[in-house]
C-alpha positions in Angstrom: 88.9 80.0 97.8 87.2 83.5 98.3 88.4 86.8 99.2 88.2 87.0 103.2 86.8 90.4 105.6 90.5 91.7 105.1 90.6 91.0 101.0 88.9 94.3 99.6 88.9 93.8 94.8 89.2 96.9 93.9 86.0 98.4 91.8 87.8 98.4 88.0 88.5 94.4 88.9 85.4 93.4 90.1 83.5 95.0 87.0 85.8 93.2 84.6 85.2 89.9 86.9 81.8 90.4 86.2 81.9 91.1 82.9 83.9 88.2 82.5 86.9 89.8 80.9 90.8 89.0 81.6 92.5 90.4 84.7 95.9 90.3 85.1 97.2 90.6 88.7 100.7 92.7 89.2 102.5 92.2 92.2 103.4 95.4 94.2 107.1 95.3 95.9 108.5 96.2 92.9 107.2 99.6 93.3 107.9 99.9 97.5 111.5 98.1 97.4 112.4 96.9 93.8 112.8 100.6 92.6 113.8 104.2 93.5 111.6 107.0 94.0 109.9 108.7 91.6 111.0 105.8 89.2 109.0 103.2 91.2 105.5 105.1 90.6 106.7 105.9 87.1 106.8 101.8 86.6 104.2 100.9 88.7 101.4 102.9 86.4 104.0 101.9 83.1 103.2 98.0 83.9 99.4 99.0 84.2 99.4 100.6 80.9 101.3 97.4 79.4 98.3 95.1 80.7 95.5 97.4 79.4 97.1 97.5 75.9 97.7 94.2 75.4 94.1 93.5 76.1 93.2 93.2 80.1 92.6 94.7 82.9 95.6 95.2 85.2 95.1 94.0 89.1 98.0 95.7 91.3 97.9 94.1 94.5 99.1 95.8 97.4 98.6 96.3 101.5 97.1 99.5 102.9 96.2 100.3 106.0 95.9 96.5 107.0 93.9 96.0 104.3 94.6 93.8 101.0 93.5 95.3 98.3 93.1 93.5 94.6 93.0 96.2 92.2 94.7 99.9 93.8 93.4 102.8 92.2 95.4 105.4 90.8 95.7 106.9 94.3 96.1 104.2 96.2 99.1 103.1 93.4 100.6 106.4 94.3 100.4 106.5 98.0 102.0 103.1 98.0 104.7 104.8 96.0 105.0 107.3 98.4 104.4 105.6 101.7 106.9 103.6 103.8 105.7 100.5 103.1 106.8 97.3 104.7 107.6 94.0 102.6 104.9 91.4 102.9 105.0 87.6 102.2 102.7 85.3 103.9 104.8 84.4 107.1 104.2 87.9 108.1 100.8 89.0 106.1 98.9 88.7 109.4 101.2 90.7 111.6 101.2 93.3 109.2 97.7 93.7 108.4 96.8 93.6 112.4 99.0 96.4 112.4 97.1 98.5 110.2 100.3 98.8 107.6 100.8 99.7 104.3 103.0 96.8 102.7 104.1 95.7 99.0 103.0 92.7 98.1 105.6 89.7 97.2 104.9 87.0 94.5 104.0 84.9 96.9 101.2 87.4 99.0 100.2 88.4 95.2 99.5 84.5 94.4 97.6 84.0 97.8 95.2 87.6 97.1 95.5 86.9 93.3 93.6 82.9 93.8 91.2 84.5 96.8 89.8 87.2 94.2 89.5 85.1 91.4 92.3 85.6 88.9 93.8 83.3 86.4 96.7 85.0 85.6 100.1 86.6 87.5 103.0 88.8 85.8 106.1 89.6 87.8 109.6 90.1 86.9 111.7 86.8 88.2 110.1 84.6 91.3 112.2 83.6 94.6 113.8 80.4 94.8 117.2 78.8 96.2 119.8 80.9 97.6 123.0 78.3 97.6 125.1 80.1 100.5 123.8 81.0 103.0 121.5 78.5 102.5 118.0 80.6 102.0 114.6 79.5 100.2 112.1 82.5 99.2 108.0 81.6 100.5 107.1 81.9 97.0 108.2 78.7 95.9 105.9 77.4 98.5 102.7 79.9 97.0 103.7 78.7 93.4 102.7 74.9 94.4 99.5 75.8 96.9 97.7 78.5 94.3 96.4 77.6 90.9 97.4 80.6 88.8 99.8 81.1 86.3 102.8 83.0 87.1 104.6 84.7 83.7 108.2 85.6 85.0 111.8 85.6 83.4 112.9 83.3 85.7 114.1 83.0 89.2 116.1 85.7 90.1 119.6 85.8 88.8 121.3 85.8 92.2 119.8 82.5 93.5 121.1 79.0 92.5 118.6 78.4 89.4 118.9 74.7 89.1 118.3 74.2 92.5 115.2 75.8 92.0 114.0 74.6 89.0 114.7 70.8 91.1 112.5 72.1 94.3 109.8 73.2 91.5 109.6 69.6 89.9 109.2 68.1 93.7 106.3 70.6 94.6 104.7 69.3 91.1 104.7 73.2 89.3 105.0 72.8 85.6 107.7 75.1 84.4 107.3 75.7 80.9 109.4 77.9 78.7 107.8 80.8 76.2 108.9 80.1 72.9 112.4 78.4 74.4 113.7 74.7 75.6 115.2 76.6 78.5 115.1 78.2 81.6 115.3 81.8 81.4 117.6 84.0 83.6 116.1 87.0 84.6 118.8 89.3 84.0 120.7 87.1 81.5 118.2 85.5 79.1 118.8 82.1 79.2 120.1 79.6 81.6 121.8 76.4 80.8 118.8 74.4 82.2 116.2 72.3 79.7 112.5 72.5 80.6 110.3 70.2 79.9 107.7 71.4 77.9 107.1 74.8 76.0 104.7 76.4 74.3 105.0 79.3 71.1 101.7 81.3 71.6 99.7 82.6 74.5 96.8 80.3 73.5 99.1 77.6 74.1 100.3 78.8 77.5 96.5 79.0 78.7 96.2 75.1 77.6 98.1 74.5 79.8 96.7 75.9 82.5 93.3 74.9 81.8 94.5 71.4 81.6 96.2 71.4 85.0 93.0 72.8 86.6 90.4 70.0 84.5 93.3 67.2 85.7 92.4 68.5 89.6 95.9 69.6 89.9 96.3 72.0 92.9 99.7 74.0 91.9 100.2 76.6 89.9 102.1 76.7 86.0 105.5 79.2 85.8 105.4 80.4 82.0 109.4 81.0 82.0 109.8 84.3 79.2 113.1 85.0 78.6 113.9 88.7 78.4 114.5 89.9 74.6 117.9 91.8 75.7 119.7 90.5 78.8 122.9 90.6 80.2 126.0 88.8 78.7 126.6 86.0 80.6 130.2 86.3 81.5 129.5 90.4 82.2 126.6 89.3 84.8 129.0 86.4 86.3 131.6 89.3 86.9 129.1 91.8 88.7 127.5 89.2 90.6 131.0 87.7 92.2 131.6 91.6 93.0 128.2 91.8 95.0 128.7 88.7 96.4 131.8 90.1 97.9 130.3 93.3 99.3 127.3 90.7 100.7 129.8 88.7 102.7 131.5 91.4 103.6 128.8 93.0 105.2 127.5 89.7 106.9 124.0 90.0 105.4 121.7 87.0 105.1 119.0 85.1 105.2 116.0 87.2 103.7 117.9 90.5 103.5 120.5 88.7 100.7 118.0 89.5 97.7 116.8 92.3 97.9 121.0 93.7 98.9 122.3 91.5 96.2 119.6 93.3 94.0 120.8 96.7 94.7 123.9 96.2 94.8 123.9 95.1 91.2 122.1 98.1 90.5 124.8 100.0 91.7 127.8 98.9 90.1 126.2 98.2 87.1 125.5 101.8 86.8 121.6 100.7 86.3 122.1 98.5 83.6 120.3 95.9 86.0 117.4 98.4 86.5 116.9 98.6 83.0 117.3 95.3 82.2 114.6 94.7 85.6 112.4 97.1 83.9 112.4 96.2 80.2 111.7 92.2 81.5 108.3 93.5 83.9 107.2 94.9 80.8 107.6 92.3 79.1 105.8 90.1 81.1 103.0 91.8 82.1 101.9 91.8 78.0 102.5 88.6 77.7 100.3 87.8 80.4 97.9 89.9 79.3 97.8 88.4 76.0 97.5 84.5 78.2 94.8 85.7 80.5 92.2 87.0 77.3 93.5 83.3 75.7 92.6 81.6 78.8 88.8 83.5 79.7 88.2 81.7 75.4 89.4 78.6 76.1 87.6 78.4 79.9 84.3 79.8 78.9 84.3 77.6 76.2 84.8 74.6 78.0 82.6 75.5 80.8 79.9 73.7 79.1 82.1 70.1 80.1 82.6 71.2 83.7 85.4 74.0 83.6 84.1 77.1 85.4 85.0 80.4 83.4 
């Protein structure tokens, strides 16, 4: 798959492409929806710094002026910050780029852009899933099982129904495989209940296994589940969430609206704990990655030689 007339790489990407060195794409909703102003800027060029020090070159995807764009500049970063973007997932990427928008990219827009340019690697903070009631199921689950990159998250998000996820993950054929734990990680908390079934201790390992799902011909992607090193408590998360459940029925929201409300409204009576938590776990994730996608350029270059493009 290659970058299309609307798919511009940004200038920093393509030279490390070239060069052949490890890119890491970031998704960008995080920054026009996931957090408040000036703090989403502030995290936007926090989770680019992450990615350069642990060794790659960071790949912020994001929408502007009906344009995709793999790689934003320091400019563009901020005028995303700034703008009023919409939210963009593939079901409504073409409306909003024949509109001549800006938009924030979701994890599934970022898997699409991130396969057309080239990349290997993907760091968010927890992917979309299963909501259980109402009955809602995020695009990205979809993405995760079309494009062959690896996505490094904490987990689905902590308001959807996380074993009904992991189950519509194993029927799409995506590996789920935990970092350095047997189970599922839960974004906010960090660990589920639910046993995965494989996992790998080093980032060496974790680019095995994609290499070995692309040299197998396998056409989905590979979750690397990393739990966040200090989540909620369990029984304090369960407590919040039945509260913004509450105000979410209450206020009849649904459908694709429920996350993103659910989301703030966790923020809110949390007093930010959630934001922190959110922010520490992006962090996280994007080093981790960055650490994966420098493992994986070894391990593909040197197989190259037996019929695995670099």
């Amino acid at each position: 798959m290659s970058a299309g007339s609307r798919v511009r790489i940004g200038d920093h990407v393509a030279a490390a492409l070239a060069a052949g060195e490890p890119v890491v794409a970031l998704e960008s909703t995080v920054i026009t929806h996931g957090l408040p102003r000036p703090r989403n800027l502030e995290a936007g060029r926090r989770l680019e710094a992450v990615v350069r020090e642990a060794g790659a070159v960071p790949a912020t995807v994001g929408v502007l002026g009906g344009e995709v764009v793999v790689g934003l500049d320091a400019a563009e970063l901020e005028r995303l910050a700034q703008a009023a973007a919409e939210k963009v997932s593939l079901w409504n990427l073409a409306a909003v780029v024949a509109q001549g928008a800006d938009a924030g990219t979701t994890v599934a827009t970022t898997l699409w852009a991130a396969h057309a340019a080239g990349l290997d690697v993907f760091a968010t903070g927890g992917i979309g899933g299963v909501h259980d009631a109402p009955f809602d199921e995020s695009a990205d689950l979809a993405a995760l099982a079309r494009y062959p990159v690896l996505t490094v998250c904490a987990g689905p998000k902590s308001i959807l129904d996380a074993a009904a996820t992991l189950e519509r993950l194993e029927t799409a054929g995506v590996p789920v495989v935990g970092y350095r734990s047997d189970r599922l990680a839960g974004f906010l908390v960090t660990l589920t209940e639910h046993r995965l079934p494989a996992r790998v201790d080093s980032p060496d390992a974790a680019a095995a296994v994609l290499l070995a799902q692309r040299e197998l011909g396998l056409s989905s992607g590979v979750v690397l589940s990393n739990p966040v090193s200090s989540g909620l408590e369990p029984e304090e998360f369960a407590a919040l969430r039945e509260r913004a459940e509450a105000a979410l029925r209450g206020r009849g929201v649904r459908g694709r609206d429920a996350t993103p409300f659910l989301l703030a409204e966790l923020a809110a009576i949390s007093g930010g704990r959630t934001v922190d938590v959110n922010t520490r776990l992006l962090e996280e994730n994007a080093a981790l990655a960055a650490r994966v996608a420098a493992a994986y350029r070894r391990l593909a270059q040197a197989a190259a030689p037996h019929g695995v493009s670099a």
